[in-house]
N, C-alpha and C positions, 0 to 999 in steps of 0.2 A: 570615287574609285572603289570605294570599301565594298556599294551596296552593287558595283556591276563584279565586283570579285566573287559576293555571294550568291549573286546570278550566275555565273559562272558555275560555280561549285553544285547548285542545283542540280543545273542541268546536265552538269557529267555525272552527279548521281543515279538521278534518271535515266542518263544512255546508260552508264554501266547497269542499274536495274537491268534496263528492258534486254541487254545481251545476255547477263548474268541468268535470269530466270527463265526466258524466253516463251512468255507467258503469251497466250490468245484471250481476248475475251471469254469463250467458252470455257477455257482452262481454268478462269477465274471465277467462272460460275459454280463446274464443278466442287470447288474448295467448299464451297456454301452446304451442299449434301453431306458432311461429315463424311471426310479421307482424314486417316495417321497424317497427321504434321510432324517428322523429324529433320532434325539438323541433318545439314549437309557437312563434310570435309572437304569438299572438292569446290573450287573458284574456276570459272572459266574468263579469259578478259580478252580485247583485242589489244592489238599493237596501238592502234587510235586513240583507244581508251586509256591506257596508262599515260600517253602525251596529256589527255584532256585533265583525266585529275592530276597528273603528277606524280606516278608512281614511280619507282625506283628501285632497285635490285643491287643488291653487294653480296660479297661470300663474310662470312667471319674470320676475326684475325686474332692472331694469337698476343695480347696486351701485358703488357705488364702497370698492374691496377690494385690502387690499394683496399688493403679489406679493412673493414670497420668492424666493430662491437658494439652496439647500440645499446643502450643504458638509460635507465631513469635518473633524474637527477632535480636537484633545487637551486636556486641562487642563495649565494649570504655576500656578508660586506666584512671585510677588514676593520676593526673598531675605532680608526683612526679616520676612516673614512664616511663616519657616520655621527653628524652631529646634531647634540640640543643646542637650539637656542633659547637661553635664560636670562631675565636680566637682572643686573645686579641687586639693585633695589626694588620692592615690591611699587605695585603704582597702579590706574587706572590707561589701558588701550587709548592710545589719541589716536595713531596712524599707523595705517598696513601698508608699506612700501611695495611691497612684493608679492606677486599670486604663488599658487602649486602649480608646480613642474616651469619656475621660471629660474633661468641661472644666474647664478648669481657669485659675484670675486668674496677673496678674503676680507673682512673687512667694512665690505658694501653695506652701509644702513638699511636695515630688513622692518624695523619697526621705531614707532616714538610711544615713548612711557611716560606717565605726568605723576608725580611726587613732589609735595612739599618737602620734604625732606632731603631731597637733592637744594633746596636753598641752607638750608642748616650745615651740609656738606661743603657748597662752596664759601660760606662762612667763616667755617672752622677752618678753612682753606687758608682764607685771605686773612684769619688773623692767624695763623702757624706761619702765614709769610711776612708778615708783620714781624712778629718778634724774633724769625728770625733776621730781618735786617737789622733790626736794635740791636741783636747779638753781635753782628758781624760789626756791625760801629762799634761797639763796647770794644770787642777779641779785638782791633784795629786799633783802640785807640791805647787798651794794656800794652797791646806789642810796641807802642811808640815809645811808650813812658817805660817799659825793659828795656830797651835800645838805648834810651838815653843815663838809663841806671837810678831812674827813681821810680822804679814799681815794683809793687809785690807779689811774688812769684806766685801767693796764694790768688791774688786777685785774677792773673794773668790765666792760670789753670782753671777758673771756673768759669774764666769768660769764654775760654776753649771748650769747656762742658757745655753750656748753656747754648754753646754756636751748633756742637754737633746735633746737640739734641732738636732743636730746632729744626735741623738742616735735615734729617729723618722723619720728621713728622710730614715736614712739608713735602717731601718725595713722598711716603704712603699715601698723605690725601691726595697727591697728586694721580697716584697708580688708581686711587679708587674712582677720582673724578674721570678721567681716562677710561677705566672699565664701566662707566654708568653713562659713558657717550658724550661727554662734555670737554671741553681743550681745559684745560688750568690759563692757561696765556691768557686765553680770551675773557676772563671772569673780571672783571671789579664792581666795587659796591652799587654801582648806577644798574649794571648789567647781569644781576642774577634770573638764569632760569631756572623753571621747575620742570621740563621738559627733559628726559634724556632719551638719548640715542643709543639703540641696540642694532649689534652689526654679526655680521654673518661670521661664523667661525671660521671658516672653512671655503674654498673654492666648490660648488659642488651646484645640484637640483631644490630648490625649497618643495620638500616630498609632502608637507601634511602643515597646516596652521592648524592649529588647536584653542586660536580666540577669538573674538571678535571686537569690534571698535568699541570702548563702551564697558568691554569687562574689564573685570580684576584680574590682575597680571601678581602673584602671590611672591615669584621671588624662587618659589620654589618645580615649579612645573615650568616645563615647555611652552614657547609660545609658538615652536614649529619647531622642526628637524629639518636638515639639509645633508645631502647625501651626494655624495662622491662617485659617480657613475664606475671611474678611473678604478674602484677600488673594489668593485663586485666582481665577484669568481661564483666559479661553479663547483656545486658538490656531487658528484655522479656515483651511484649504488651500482657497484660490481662485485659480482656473484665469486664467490670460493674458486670454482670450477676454471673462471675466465682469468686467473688472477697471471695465468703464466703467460696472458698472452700483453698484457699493460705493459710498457714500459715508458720513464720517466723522461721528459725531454720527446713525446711523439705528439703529431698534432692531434687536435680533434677540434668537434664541430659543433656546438649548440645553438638548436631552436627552443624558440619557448612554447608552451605548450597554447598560449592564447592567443600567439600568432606565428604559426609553421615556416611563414613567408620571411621572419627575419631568422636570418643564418648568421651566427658568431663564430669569428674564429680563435683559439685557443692553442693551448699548452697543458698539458700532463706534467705537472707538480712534482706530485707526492703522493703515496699510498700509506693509508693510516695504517700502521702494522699491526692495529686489533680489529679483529674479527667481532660481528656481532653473531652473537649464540644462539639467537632464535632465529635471524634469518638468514645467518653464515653469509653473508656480505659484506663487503667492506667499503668504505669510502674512501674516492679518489678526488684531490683536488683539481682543478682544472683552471688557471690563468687564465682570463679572456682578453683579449687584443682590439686595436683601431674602437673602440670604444668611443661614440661618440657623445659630449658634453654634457649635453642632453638626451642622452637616451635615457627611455623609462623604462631602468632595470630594477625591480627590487627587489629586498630580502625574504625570500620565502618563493618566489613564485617556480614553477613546476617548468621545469624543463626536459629535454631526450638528449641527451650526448650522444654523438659516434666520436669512440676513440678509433684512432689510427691503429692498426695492429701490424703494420709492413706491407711490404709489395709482393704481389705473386703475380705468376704468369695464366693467366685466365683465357679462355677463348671468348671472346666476346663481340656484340654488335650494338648495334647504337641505339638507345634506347626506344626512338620512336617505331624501333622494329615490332615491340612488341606490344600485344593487347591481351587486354583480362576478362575474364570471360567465369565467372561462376568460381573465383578467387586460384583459379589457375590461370598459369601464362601460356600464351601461345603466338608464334610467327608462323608468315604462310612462306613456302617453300617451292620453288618451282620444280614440278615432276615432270613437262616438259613443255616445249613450247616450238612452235613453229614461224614462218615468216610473219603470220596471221593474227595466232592466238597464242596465250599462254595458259597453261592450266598448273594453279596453285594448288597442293593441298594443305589446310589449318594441321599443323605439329603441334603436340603440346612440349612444352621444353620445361627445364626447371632453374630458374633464375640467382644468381649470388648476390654479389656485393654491384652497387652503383658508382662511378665517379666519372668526374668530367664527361658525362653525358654518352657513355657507355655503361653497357650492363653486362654482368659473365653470365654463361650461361652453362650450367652444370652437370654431371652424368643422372641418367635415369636410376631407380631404384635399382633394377638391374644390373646396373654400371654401364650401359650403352651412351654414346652421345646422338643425341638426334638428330642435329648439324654437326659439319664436321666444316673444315676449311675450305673445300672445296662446292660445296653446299649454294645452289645460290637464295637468296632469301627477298623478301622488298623491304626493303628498310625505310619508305615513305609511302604514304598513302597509304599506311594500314588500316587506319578509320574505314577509307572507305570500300574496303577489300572486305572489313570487316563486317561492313552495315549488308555488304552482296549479301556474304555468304549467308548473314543471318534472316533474309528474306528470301534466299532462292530456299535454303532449308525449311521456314512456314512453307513452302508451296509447295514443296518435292513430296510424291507420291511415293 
């Protein structure tokens, strides 16, 4: 169906050509001898013709359409939302659990690190839990012998000393076994590893590994970072001038500059109340919204803000009304038309703000409007009104 639609489309090109220019062989000869080639304004079409491409005709109507402010801007990240991953003890890379840009929960094992030194750890582990059970018999068995009135109080208080102190050491090696990816439970003397388990901080993207299987993991550097999609905002640079038109709580809209086609939606913050001195701009924050888990947002990258500036009343027509032409806009206007034919001429207009698939369109330098409401215009098929006029004009004497 696609390639008889294009077949289609051809060939009403072709009819509209051959109406549009109304060429002869000979006439196309002529063109060969050097004649002035200029543009035409004037489209002639039949009634036929507009069935066969599609054309279509409306007047403009008066909208009420919001304006924007359009602005340079970068992403950054909330510092809560941006983490290293380190692990507790230095060691040798065994395993990479996880790729970049894959997501990943709080928690989730992201790597295994191999240290001897994790066996000296659970060690000292299992004899701090050791003595403290001896303590806790000792403190148990003072308390019996006070109870019954043959024990000494000095005795009884250092068996209370000796139980706490125990009973703290063994909770810290427990927190550190804990942080170097190991259970405490699970540990006894048949069952020591040198293996620990490093886990993701955070709910977020694994943004960047920084080792590989095989290196040295020092303890002190990153073995990746994970980033929080939920947590990146946008910084957008607006000018002195523009400041009265911001306000806080209006939406706005960012793409990013590497790719135009993703649109985010957002929220107007806050505006930093200092001015920069050399480029008299200021920075606005901007919340972004529906943010998906995995989006690849990061900190730095170059994005265009449109903030929301309010609603105004605009005369406007639908976007596909119009074409560009030598970086001016222009729609074709019907100046008049019979049962037969209708005869367009190309207007140039001067264009506003865009939304929901309308565009304003604005007074001339002058102050004249070139369409007015009553105005009728084609609002489809302008391409190929477009592609006439610019071939009947090569050919016009």
């Amino acid at each position: 169906m696609s390639a008889l639609r294009a077949l289609s489309a051809v060939a009403a090109a072709a009819v509209l050509f051959t109406s549009c220019t109304g060429r002869s062989a000979s006439a196309e000869t002529d063109d060969e001898h050097g004649h002035n080639h200029e543009a035409t304004d004037e489209v002639h079409i039949t009634r036929a013709q507009t069935d066969i491409v599609g054309i279509k005709f409306d007047t403009p109507a008066y909208t009420e359409i919001a304006t924007t402010l359009k602005c340079s801007g970068r992403l950054a990240v909330n510092p809560a939302a941006d983490a290293a991953v380190t692990p507790l003890m230095p060691g040798v890379v065994k395993r990479i659990l996880v790729k970049a840009g894959q997501h990943v929960s709080a928690g989730q094992p992201v790597a295994e690190i191999e240290n001897t030194e994790a066996i000296t750890l659970q060690q000292q582990y299992l004899q701090a839990a050791e003595r403290l059970s001896l303590a806790q018999k000792e403190l148990a068995r003072q308390q019996a012998l006070a109870d019954q009135g043959a024990g000494i109080a000095k005795n009884l208080q250092a068996a209370s000393t000796e139980c706490s102190v125990a009973s703290t050491e063994v909770y810290g090696l427990g927190v550190r076994l804990r942080m170097a990816g190991i259970d405490p439970a699970s540990i006894s003397p048949a069952s020591l590893v040198k293996t620990m388990t490093v886990t993701s901080p955070i709910t977020g993207t694994v943004n960047d590994i920084a080792v590989t299987i095989g290196s040295y993991a020092d303890g002190t550097s990153p073995l990746m970072s994970i980033l929080d999609a939920s947590g990146v905002y946008c910084i957008a640079t607006v000018f002195e001038k523009d400041l009265p038109l911001i306000t806080t709580g209006e939406k706005a809209t960012v793409t990013l500059l590497n790719n135009p086609a993703v649109a985010i939606a957002g929220k107007v913050v806050s505006v930093n109340p200092a001015i920069d001195p050399a480029t008299k701009a200021v920075e606005v924050r901007i919340d972004l919204s529906d943010l998906a888990a995995d989006a690849r947002l990061l900190p730095g990258m170059g994005v265009t803000a449109r903030l929301n500036t309010g609603m105004h009343r605009e005369l406007t027509l639908p976007a596909d009304a119009f074409t560009t032409e030598g970086g001016k806009s222009y729609v074709f206007v019907v100046e008049h038309e019979d049962d037969d034919e209708i005869h367009l001429v190309k207007t140039a207009v001067t264009t506003g703000v865009s939304a929901e698939g309308l565009t304003a369109i604005l007074p001339s330098a002058d102050g004249s409007m070139p369409v007015t409401p009553d105005t009728r215009v084609a609002v489809e098929g302008t391409f190929y009104i477009s592609s006439m006029a610019s071939d009947h004009g090569e050919h016009n004497h």
